[in-house]
C-alpha atoms as an extended CHARMM CRD file, in Angstrom:
* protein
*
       271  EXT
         1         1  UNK       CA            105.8800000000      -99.2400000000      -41.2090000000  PROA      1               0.0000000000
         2         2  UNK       CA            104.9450000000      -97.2110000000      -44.2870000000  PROA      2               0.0000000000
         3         3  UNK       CA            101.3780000000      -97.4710000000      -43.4240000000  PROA      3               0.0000000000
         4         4  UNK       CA            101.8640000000      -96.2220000000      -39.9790000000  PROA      4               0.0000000000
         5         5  UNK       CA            103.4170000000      -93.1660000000      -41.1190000000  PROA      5               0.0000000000
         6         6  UNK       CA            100.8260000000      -92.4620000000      -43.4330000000  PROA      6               0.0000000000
         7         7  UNK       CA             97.8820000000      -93.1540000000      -40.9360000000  PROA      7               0.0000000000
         8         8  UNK       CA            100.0360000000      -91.2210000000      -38.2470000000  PROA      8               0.0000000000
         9         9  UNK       CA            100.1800000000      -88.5000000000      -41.0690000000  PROA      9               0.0000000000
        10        10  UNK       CA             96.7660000000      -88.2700000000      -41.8670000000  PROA      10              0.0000000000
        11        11  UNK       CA             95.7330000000      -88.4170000000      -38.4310000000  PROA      11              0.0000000000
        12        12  UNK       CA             98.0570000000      -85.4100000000      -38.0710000000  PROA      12              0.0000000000
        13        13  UNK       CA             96.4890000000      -83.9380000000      -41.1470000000  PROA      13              0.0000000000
        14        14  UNK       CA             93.1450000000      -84.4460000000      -39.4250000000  PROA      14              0.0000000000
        15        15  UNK       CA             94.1130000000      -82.8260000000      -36.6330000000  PROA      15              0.0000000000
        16        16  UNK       CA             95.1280000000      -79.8510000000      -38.1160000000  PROA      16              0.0000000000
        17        17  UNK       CA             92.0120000000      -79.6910000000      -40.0510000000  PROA      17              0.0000000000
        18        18  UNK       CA             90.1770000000      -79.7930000000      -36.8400000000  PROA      18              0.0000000000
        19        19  UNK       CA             92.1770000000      -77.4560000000      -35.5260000000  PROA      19              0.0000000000
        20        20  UNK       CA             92.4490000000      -75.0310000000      -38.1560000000  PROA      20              0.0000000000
        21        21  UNK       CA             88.2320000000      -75.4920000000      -38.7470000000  PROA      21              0.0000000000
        22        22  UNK       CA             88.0030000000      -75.0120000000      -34.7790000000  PROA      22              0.0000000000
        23        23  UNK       CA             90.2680000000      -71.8460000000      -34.8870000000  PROA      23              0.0000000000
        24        24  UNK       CA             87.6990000000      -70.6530000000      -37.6890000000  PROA      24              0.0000000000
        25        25  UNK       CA             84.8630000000      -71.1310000000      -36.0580000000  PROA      25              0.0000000000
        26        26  UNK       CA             85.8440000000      -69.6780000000      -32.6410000000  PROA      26              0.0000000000
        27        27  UNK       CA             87.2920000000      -66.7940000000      -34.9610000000  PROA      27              0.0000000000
        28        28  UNK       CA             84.3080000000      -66.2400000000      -36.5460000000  PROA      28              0.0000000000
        29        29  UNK       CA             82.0770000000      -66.8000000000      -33.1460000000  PROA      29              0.0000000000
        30        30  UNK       CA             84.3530000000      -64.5030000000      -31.8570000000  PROA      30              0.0000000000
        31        31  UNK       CA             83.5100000000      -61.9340000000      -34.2330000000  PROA      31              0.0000000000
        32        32  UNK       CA             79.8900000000      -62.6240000000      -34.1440000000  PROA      32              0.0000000000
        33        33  UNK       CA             79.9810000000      -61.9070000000      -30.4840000000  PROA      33              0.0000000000
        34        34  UNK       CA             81.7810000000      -58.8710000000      -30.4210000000  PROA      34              0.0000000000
        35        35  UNK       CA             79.3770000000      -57.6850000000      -33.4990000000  PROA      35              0.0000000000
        36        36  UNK       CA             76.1650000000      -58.3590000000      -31.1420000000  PROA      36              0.0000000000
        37        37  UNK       CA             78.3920000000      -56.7050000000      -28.4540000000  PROA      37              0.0000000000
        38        38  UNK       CA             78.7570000000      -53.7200000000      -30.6770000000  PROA      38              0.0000000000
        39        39  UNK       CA             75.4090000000      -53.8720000000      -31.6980000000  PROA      39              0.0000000000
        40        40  UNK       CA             74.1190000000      -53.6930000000      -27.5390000000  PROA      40              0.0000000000
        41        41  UNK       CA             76.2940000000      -51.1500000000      -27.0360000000  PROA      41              0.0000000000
        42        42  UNK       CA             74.6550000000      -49.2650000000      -29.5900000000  PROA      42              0.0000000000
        43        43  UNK       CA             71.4490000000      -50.1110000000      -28.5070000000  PROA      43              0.0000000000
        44        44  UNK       CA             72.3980000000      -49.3580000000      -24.8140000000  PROA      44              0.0000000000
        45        45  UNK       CA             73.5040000000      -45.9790000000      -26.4490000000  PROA      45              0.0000000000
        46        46  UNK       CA             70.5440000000      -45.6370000000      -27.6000000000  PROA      46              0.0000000000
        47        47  UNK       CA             68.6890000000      -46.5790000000      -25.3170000000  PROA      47              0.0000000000
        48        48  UNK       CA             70.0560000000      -44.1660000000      -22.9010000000  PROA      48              0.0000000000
        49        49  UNK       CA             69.5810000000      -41.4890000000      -25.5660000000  PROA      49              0.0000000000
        50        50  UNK       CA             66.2030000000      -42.0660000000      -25.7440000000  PROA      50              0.0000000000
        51        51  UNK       CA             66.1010000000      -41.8200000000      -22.2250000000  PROA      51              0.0000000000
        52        52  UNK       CA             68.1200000000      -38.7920000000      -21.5730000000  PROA      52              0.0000000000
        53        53  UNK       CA             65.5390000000      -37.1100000000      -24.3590000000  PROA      53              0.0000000000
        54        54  UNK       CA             62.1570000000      -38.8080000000      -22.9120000000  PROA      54              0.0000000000
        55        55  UNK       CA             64.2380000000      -37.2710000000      -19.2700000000  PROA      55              0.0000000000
        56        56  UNK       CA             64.4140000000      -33.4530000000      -20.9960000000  PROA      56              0.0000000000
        57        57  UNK       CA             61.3550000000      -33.5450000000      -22.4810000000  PROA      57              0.0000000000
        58        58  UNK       CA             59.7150000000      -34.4760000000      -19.4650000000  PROA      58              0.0000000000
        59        59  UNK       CA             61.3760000000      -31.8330000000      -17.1620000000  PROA      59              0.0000000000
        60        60  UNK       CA             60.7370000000      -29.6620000000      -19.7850000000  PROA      60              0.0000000000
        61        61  UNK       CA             57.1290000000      -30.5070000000      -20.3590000000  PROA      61              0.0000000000
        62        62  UNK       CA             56.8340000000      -30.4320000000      -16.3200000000  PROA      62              0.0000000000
        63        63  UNK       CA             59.2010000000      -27.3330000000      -15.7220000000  PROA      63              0.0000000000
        64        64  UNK       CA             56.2710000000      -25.8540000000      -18.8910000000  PROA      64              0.0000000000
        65        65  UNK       CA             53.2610000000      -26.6380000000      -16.4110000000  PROA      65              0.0000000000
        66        66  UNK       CA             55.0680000000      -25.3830000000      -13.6740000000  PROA      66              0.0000000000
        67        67  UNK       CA             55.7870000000      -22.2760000000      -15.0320000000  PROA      67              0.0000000000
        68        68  UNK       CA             51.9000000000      -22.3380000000      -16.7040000000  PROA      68              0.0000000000
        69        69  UNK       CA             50.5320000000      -23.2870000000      -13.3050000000  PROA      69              0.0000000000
        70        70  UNK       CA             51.9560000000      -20.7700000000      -11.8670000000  PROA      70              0.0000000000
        71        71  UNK       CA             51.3490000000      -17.8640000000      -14.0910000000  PROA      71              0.0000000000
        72        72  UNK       CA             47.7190000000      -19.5740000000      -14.2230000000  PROA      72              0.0000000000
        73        73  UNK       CA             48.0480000000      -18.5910000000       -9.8370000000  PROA      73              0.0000000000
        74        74  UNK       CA             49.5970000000      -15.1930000000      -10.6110000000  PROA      74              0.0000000000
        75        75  UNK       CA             46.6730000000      -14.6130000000      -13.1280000000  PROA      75              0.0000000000
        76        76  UNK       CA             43.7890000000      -15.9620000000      -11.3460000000  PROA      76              0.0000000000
        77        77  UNK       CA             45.6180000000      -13.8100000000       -7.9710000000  PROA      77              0.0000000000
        78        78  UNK       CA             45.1570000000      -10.7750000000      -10.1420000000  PROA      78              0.0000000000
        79        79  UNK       CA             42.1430000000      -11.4680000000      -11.8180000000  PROA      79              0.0000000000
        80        80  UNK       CA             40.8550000000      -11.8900000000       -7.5740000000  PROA      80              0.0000000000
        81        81  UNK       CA             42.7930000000       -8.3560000000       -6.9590000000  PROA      81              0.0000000000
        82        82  UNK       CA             40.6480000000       -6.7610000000       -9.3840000000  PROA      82              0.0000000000
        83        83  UNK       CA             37.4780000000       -8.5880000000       -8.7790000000  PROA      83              0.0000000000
        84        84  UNK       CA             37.7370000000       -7.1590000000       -5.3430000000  PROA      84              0.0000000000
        85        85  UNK       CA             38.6160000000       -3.5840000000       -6.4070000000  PROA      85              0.0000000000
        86        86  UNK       CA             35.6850000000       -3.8790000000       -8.6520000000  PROA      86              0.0000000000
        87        87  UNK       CA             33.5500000000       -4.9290000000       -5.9920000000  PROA      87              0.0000000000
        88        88  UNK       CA             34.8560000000       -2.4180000000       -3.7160000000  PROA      88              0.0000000000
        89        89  UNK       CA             34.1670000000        0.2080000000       -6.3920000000  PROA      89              0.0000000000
        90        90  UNK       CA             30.4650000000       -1.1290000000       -6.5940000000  PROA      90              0.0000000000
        91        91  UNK       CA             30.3180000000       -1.1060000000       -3.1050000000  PROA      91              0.0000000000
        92        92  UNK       CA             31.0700000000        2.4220000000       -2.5320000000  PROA      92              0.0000000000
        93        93  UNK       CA             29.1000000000        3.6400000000       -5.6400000000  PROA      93              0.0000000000
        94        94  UNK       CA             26.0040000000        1.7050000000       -4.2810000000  PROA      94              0.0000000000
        95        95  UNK       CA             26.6020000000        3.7000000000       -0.4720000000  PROA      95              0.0000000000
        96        96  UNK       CA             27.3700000000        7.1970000000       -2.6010000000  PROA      96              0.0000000000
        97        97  UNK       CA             23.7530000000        5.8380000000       -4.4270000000  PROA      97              0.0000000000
        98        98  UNK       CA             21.7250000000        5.2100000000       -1.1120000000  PROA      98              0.0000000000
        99        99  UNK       CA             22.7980000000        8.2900000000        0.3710000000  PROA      99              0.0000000000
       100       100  UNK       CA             22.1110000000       10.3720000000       -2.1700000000  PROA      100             0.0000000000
       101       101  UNK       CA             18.4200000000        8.8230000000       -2.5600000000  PROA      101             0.0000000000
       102       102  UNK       CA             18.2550000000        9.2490000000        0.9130000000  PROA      102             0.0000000000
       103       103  UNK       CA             19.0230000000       12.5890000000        1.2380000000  PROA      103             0.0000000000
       104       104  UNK       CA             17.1670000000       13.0440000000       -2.0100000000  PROA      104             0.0000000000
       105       105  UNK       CA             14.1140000000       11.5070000000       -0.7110000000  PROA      105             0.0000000000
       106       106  UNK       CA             14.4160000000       13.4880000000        2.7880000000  PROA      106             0.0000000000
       107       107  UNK       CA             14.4530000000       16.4530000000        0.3780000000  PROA      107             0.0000000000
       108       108  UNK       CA             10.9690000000       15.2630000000       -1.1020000000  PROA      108             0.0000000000
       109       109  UNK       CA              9.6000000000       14.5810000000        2.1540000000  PROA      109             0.0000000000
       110       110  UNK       CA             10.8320000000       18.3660000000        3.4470000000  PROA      110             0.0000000000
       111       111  UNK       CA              9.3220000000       20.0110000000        0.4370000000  PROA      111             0.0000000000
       112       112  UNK       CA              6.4000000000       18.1890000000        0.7990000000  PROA      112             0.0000000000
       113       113  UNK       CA              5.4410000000       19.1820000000        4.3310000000  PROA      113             0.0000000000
       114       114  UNK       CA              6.4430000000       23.0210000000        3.5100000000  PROA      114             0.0000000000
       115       115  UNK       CA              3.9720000000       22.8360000000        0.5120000000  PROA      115             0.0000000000
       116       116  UNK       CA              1.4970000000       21.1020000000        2.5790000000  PROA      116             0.0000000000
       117       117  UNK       CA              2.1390000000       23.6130000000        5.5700000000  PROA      117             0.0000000000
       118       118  UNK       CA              1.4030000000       26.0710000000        3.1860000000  PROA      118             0.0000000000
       119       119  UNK       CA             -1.6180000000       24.6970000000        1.9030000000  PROA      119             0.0000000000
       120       120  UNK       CA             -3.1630000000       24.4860000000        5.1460000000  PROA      120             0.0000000000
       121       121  UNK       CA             -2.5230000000       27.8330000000        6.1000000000  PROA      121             0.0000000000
       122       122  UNK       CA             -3.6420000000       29.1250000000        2.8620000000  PROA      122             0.0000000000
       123       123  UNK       CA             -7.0220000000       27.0740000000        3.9550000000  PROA      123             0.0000000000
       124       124  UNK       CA             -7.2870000000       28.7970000000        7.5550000000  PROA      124             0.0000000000
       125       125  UNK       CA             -6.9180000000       31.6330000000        5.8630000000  PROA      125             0.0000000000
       126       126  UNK       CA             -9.5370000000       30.9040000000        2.9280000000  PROA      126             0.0000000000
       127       127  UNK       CA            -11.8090000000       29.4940000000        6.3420000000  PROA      127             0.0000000000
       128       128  UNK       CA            -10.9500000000       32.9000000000        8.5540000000  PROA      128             0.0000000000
       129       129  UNK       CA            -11.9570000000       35.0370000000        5.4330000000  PROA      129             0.0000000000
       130       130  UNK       CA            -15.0530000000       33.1650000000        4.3800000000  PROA      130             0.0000000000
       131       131  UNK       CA            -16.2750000000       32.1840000000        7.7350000000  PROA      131             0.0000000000
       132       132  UNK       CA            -19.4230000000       33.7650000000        7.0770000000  PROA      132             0.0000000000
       133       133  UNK       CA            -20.0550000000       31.9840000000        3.8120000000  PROA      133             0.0000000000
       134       134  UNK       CA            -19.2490000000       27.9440000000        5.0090000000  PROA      134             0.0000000000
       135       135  UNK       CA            -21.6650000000       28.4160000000        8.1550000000  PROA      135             0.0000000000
       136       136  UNK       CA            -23.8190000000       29.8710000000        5.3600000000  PROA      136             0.0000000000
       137       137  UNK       CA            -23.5940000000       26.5560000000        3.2010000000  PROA      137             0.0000000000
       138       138  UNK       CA            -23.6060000000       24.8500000000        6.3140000000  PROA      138             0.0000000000
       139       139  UNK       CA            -27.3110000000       23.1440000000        7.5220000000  PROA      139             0.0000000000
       140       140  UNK       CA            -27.5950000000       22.8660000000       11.4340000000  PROA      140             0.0000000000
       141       141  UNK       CA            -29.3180000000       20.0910000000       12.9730000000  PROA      141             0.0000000000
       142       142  UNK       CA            -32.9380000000       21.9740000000       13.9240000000  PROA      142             0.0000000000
       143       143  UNK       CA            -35.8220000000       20.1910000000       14.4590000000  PROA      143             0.0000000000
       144       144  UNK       CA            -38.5850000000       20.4070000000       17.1840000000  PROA      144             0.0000000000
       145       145  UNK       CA            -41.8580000000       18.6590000000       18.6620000000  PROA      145             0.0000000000
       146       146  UNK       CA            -43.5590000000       19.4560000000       21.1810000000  PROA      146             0.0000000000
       147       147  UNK       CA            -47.4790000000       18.6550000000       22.4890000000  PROA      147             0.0000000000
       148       148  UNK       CA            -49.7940000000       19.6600000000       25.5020000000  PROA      148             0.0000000000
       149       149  UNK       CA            -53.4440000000       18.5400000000       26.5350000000  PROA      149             0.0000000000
       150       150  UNK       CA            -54.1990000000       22.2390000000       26.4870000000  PROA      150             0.0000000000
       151       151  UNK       CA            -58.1840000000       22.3180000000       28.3410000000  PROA      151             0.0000000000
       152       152  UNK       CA            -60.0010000000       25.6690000000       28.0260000000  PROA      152             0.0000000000
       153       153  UNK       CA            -60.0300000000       28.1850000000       26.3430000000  PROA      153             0.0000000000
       154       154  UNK       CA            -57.1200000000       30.8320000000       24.6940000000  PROA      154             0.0000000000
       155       155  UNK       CA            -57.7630000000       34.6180000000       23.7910000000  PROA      155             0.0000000000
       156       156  UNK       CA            -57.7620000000       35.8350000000       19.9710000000  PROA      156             0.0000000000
       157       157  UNK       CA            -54.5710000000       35.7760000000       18.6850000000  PROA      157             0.0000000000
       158       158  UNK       CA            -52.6710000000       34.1800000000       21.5590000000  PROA      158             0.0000000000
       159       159  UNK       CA            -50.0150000000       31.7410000000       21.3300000000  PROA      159             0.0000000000
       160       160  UNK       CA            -51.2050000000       28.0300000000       22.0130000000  PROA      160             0.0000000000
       161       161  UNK       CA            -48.5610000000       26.9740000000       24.4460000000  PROA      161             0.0000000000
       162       162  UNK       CA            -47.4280000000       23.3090000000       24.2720000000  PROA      162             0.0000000000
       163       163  UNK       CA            -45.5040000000       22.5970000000       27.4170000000  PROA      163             0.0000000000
       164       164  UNK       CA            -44.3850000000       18.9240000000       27.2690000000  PROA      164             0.0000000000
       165       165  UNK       CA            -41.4820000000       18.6520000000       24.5330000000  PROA      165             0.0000000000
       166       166  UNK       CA            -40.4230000000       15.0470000000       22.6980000000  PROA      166             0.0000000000
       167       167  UNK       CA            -37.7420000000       16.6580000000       20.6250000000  PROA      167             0.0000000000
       168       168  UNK       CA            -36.0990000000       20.1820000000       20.5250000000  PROA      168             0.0000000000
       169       169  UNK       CA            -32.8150000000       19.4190000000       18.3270000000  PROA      169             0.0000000000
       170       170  UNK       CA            -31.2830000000       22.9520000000       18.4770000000  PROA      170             0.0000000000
       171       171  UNK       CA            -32.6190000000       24.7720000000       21.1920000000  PROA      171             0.0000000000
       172       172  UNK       CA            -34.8930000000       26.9050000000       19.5050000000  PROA      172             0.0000000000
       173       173  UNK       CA            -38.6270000000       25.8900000000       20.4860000000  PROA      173             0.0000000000
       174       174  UNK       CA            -39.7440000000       27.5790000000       23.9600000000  PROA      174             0.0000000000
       175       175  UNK       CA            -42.3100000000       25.6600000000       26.0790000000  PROA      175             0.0000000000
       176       176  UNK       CA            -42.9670000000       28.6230000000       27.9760000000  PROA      176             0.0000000000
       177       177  UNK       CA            -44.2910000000       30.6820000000       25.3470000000  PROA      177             0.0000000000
       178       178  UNK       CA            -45.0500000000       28.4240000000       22.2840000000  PROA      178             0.0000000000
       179       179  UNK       CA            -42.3210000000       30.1940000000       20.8160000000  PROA      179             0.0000000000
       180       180  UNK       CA            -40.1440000000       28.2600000000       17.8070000000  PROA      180             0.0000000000
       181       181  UNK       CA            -36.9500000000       31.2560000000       17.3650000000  PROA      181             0.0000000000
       182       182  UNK       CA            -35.2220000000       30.7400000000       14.4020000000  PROA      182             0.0000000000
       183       183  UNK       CA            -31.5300000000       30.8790000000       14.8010000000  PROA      183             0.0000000000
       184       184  UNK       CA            -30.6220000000       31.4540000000       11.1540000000  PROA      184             0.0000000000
       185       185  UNK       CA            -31.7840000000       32.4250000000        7.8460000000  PROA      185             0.0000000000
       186       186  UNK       CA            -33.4420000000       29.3350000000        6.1590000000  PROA      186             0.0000000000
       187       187  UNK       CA            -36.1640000000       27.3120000000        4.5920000000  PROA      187             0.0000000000
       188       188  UNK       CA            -38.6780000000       25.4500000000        7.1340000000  PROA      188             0.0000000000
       189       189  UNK       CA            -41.3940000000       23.0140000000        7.5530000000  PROA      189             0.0000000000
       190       190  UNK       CA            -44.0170000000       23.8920000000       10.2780000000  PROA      190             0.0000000000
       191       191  UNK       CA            -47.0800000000       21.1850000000       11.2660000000  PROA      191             0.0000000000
       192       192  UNK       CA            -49.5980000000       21.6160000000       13.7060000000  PROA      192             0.0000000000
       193       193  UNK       CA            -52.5950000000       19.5520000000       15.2240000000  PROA      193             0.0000000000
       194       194  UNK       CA            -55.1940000000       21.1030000000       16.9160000000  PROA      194             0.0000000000
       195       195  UNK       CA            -58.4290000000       19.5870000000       18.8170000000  PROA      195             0.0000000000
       196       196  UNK       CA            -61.6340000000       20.9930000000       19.7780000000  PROA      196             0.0000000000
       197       197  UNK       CA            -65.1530000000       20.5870000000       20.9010000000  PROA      197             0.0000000000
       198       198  UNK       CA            -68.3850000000       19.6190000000       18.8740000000  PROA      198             0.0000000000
       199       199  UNK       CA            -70.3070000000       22.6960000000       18.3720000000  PROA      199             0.0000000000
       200       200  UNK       CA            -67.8370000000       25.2050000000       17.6310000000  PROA      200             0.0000000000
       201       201  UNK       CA            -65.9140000000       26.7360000000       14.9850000000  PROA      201             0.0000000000
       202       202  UNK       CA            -61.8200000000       27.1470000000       14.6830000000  PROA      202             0.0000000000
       203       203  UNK       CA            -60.0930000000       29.6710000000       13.1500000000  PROA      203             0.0000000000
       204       204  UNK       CA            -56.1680000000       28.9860000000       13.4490000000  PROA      204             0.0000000000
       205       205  UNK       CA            -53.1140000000       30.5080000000       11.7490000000  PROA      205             0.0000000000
       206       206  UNK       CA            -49.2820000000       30.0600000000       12.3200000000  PROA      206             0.0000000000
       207       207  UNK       CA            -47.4910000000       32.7030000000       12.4800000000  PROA      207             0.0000000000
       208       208  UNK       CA            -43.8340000000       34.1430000000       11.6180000000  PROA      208             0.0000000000
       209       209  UNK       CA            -43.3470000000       37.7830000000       13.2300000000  PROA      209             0.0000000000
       210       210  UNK       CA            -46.2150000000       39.2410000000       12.1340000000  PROA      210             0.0000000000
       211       211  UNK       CA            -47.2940000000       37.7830000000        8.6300000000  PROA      211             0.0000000000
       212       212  UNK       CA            -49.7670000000       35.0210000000        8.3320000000  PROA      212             0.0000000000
       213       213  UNK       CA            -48.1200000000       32.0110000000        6.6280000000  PROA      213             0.0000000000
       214       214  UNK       CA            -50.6180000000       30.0010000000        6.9520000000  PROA      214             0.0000000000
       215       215  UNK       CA            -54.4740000000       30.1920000000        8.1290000000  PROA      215             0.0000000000
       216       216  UNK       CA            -57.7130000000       28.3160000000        8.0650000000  PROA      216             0.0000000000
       217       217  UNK       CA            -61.0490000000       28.0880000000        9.7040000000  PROA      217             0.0000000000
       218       218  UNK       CA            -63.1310000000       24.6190000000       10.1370000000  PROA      218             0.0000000000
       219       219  UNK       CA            -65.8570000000       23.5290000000       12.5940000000  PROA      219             0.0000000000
       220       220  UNK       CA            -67.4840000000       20.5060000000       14.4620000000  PROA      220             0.0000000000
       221       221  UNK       CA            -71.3560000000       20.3040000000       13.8710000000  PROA      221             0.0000000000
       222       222  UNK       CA            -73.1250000000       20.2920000000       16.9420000000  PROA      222             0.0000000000
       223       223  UNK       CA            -74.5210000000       16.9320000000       16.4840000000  PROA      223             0.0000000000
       224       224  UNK       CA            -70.9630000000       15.2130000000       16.0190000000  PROA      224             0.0000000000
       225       225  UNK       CA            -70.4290000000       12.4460000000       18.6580000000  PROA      225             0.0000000000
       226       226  UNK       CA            -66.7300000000       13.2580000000       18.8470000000  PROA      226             0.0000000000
       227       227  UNK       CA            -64.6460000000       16.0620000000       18.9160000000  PROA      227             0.0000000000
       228       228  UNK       CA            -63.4690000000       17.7500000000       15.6320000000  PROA      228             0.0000000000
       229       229  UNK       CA            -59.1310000000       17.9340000000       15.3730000000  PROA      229             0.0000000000
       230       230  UNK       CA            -57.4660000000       19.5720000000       12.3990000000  PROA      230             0.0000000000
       231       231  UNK       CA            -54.1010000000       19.1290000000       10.7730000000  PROA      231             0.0000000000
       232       232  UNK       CA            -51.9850000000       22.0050000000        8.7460000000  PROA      232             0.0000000000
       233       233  UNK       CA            -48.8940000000       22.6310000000        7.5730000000  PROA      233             0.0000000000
       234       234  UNK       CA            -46.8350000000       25.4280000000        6.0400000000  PROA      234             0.0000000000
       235       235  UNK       CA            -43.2460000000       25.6390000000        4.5270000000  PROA      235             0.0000000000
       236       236  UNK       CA            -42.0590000000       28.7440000000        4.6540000000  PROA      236             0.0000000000
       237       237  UNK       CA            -39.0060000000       31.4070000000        4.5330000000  PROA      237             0.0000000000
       238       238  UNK       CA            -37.7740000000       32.8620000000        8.1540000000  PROA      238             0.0000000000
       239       239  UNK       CA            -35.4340000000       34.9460000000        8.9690000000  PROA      239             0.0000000000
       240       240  UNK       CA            -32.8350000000       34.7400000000       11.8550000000  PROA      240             0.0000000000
       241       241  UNK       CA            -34.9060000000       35.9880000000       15.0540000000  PROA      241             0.0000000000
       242       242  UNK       CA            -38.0850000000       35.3720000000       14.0590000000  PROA      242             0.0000000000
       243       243  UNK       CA            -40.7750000000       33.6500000000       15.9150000000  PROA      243             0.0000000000
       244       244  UNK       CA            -43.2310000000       30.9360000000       14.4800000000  PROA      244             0.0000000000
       245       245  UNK       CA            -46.2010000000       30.1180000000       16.5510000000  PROA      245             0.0000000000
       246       246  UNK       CA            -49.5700000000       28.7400000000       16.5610000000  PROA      246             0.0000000000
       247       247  UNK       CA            -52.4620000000       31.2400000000       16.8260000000  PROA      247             0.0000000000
       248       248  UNK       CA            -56.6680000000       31.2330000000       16.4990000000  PROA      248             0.0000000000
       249       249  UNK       CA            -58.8790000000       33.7720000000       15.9980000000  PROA      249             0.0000000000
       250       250  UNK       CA            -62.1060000000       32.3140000000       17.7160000000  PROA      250             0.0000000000
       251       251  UNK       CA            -62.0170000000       30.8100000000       21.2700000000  PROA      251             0.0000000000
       252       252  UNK       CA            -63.5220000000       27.0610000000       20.9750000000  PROA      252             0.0000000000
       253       253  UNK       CA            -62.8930000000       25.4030000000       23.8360000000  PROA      253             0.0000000000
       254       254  UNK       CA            -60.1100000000       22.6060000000       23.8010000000  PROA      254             0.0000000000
       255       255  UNK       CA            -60.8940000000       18.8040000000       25.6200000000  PROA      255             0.0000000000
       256       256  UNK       CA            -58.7300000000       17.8310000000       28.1000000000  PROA      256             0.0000000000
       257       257  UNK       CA            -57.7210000000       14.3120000000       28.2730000000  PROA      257             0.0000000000
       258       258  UNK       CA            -56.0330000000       11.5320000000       25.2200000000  PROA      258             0.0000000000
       259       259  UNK       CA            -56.4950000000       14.6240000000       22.5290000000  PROA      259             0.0000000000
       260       260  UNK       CA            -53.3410000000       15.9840000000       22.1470000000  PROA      260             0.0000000000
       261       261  UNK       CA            -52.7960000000       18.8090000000       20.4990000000  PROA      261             0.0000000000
       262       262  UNK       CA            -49.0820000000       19.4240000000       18.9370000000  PROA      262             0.0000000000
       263       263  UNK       CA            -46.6310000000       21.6210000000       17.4540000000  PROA      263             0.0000000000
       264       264  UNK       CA            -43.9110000000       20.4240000000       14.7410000000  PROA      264             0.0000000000
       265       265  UNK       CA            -41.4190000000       21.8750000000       12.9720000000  PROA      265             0.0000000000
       266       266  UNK       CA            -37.6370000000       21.3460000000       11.0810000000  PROA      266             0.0000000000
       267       267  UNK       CA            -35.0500000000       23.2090000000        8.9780000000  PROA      267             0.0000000000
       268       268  UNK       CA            -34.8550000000       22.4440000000        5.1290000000  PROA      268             0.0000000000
       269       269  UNK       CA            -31.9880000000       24.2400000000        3.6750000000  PROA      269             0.0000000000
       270       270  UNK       CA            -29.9270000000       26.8590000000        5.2860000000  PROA      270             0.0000000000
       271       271  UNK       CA            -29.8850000000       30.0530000000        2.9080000000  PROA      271             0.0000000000
């Protein structure tokens, strides 16, 4: 009986134990849990701290471009604005520029054409007042020949006329007479060729008014097989009017037939 009370007690003692060593640990677990509770609440906290500030700092940083972006527009919009008022500016200066070249340039063109109008009429006036003097200076185109198979015979001192003309550059030789006129004062070459029979002698001369430029005298010996010609030329000075012709002094007679007997002449220089 004793021993039943005193296992009975100790199994209530264990009990107890248990009990009171069960109460201690769900005390303590108890505690433990609401520590780590406590301690997730504060991390929740924060957490959501961090969050709320990583939240600001990101509107701010965004609201911060936002506001940058658009002051960047408003900038760039005014930098355009003036851009365009600078180009419009350019613009105009470069049309003020043109015109005024333009009208600048007309002005260069206007004062040329008055000095150049009066340049030429200074000239006609120069030419009007020294008309004389340029045809002076001035050599016209004169040049003759002329030829004629001039059978029998011509009196002293007559013309020998040489009607069939090759060139007369100028008008002035006459086949009717044997006249050459000059038409101005100059310097001129004069050639004749002149043909006659065996036997006989030939006195000939050119003439230029009355003066004797040039003159000469040959003859063919009687026992020549051929006819005798003779060549001479003359340069000489005549003045406007003038005739030059060919003359002789003795009266051989001239053959008929392929002799041909000529008259030549051109100007030189105009004086």
């Amino acid at each position: 009986m004793i021993r039943l009370e005193i296992y009975v007690g100790n199994m209530e003692n264990t009990i107890q134990k248990f009990i009171n060593d069960y109460s201690i640990i769900v005390n303590e677990t108890k505690k433990a849990m609401e520590k780590e509770i406590s301690i997730g609440d504060n991390k929740m906290e924060l957490m959501k701290s961090e969050m709320e500030d990583f939240y600001k700092n990101v509107t701010s940083t965004m609201a911060q471009e936002q506001k940058s972006r658009s002051e960047n527009q408003r900038e760039l919009q005014d930098n355009a604005e003036r851009l365009n008022e600078k180009l419009d500016g350019v613009q105009k200066l470069v049309e003020n520029k043109t015109d005024e070249q333009e009208r600048k340039r007309q002005r260069e063109l206007q004062d040329n054409v008055e000095s150049l109008n009066k340049k030429v009429d200074d000239m006609k006036k120069w030419v009007e007042n020294n008309t004389d003097e340029l045809e002076r200076l001035v050599t016209p185109l004169i040049a003759f020949n002329a030829y004629g198979h001039a059978g029998g015979k011509y009196s002293s001192g007559q013309p020998v006329v040489f009607k069939n003309v090759l060139l007369n550059e100028g008008d002035c030789y006459d086949p009717a007479t044997g006249y050459f006129t000059a038409s101005v004062d100059a310097i001129y070459q004069f050639n004749a060729h002149i043909c006659f029979k065996k036997g006989y002698d030939l006195k000939y001369v050119i003439r230029a008014g009355s003066n004797h430029v040039i003159r000469g005298e040959t003859r063919a010996a009687t026992d020549s097989t051929d006819v005798k010609c003779e060549s001479f030329s003359v340069t000489v000075l005549v003045q406007k009017g003038q005739n030059v012709y060919v003359s002789t002094f003795s009266n051989p007679p001239y053959p008929d037939g392929d002799y041909r007997n000529s008259f030549s002449g051109s100007i030189i220089r105009r004086l």
